[in-house]
C-alpha positions, 0 to 999 in steps of 0.5 A: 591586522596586518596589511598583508592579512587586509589585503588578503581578506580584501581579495577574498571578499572581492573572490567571493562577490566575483564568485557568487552569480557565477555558481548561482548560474551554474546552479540554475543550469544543473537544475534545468539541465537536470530534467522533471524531479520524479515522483516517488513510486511504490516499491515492492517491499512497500506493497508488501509490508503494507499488506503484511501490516493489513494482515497483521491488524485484521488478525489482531482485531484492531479495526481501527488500524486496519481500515486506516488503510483505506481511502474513504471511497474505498468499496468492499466487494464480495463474490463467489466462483462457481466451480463452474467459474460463474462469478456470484456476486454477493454485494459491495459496501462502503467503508463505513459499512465495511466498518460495521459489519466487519464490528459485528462479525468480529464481535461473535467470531474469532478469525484469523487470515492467512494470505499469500501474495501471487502478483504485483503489478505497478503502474507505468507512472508508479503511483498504483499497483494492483495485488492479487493474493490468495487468502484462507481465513479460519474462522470459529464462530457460533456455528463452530470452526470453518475455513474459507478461501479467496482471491484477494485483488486491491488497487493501492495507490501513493498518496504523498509518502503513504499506501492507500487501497482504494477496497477490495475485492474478494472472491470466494471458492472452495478451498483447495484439498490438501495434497495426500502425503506419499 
């Protein structure tokens, strides 16, 4: 190595051991300056595809991963709307009971839903949101071919990078007529 090339890396060494508390201060102060790190928060299309993917589950009949889906103290509620507007209440369930009624259901019926999803509302801080949908199920069973009707509300909320819904609520009503064509 030459003198001059010494002497240049020398100087370069010496830049960078001058250099480096320097940008390490410079660093500290970005990151405070930066403010608090945000959290993730639920987005639209992440609330939908979680609900589409419910759907597609619960059709398809794998329980195990549609129920995946749900903290394990999720509650599972049933009502009617009265056409009065009364709200009937049939009852409420845990998620190992929801599994098993829904194991048996399944065992003796066909089923397949249908939901629409009328409102999403996330919360300030963004790690829930509650979703309303309508659902319409057609259901043959032993009994033969029925449709049934619902609004659908859950809570889902953010756990580390995953949706989760905390249950559900159903509240059932007559279906609405199909409108006359003209």
């Amino acid at each position: 190595m030459t003198v001059a090339a010494r002497a240049r890396s020398a100087s370069f060494r010496r830049m960078a051991v001058d250099i480096r508390p320097g940008a390490a201060l410079l660093l500290a102060a970005a990151m405070l300056g930066a403010g608090p790190v945000r959290a993730a928060a639920l987005g639209d299309a992440q609330i939908r595809s979680f609900v589409g993917q419910q759907q597609r589950s619960w059709n398809a009949g794998d329980l195990d991963a549609y129920f995946a889906g749900f903290r394990p103290d999720a509650r599972f509620t049933d009502q009617y709307r009265t056409p009065s507007g009364q709200v009937v209440p049939y009852g409420t369930s845990t998620l190992a009971q929801a599994r098993i009624q829904s194991r048996k259901f399944r065992a003796t019926s066909k089923v397949a839903e249908r939901g629409e999803i009328l409102r999403i509302a996330v919360s300030a801080d963004g790690r829930s949101a509650e979703v309303v949908s309508q659902v319409t199920s057609q259901i043959q069973g032993p009994k033969g071919a029925r449709t049934t009707c619902a609004e659908r509300r859950q809570e889902l909320v953010l756990e580390g990078a995953a949706v989760r819904s905390r249950g559900q609520t159903d509240t059932f009503s007559r279906c609405p007529r199909p409108r006359a064509r003209p």
